[in-house]
C-alpha positions, 0 to 999 in steps of 0.5 A: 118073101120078097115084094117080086114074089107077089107080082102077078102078071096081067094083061089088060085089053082095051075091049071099049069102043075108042069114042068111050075114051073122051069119058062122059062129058065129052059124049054128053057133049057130042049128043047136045050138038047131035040134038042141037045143031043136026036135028038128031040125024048123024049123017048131016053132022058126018057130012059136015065133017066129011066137006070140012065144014065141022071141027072135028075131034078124034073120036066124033066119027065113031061116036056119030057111026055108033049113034047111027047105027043105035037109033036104027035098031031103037026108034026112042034113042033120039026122042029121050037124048032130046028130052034128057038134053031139054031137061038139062037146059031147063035146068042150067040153061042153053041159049038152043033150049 
């Protein structure tokens, strides 16, 4: 039996939202400057972007617009965001905290 024989033929489809693809720190990093700099609201920090006061990476904006539209369907996001990036703080320091 040769090797080609076992090939299986696959298709992968991406089905996450593109701001996953920056892993973990990067979100993890995107919501300290949501909480830190912008007070928790995503508008400002698209605004910023928006007049070019705010480098921007690729994938803020969808980021920023998932944020959105999570905290207007669950009211504790950015209460918990701002206690796990303060116990975060607590622990390794941040000069915001």
């Amino acid at each position: 039996m040769s090797l080609a024989q076992n090939l299986v033929e696959v298709e992968v489809l991406d089905m996450s939202p593109s701001w996953l693809a920056g892993g973990l720190a990067a979100n993890f990093a995107r919501v300290q400057i949501l909480v830190t700099f912008y007070e928790g609201d995503p508008c400002l920090w698209l605004d910023a972007i928006e007049r070019e006061e705010m480098p921007t990476d690729d994938g803020d904006q969808s980021f920023l617009e998932t944020m959105h539209q999570r905290m207007s369907t669950d009211s504790a996001l950015i209460d918990d965001l701002r206690r796990i990036v303060g116990e975060f703080a607590s622990r390794f320091g941040s000069p915001a905290y």
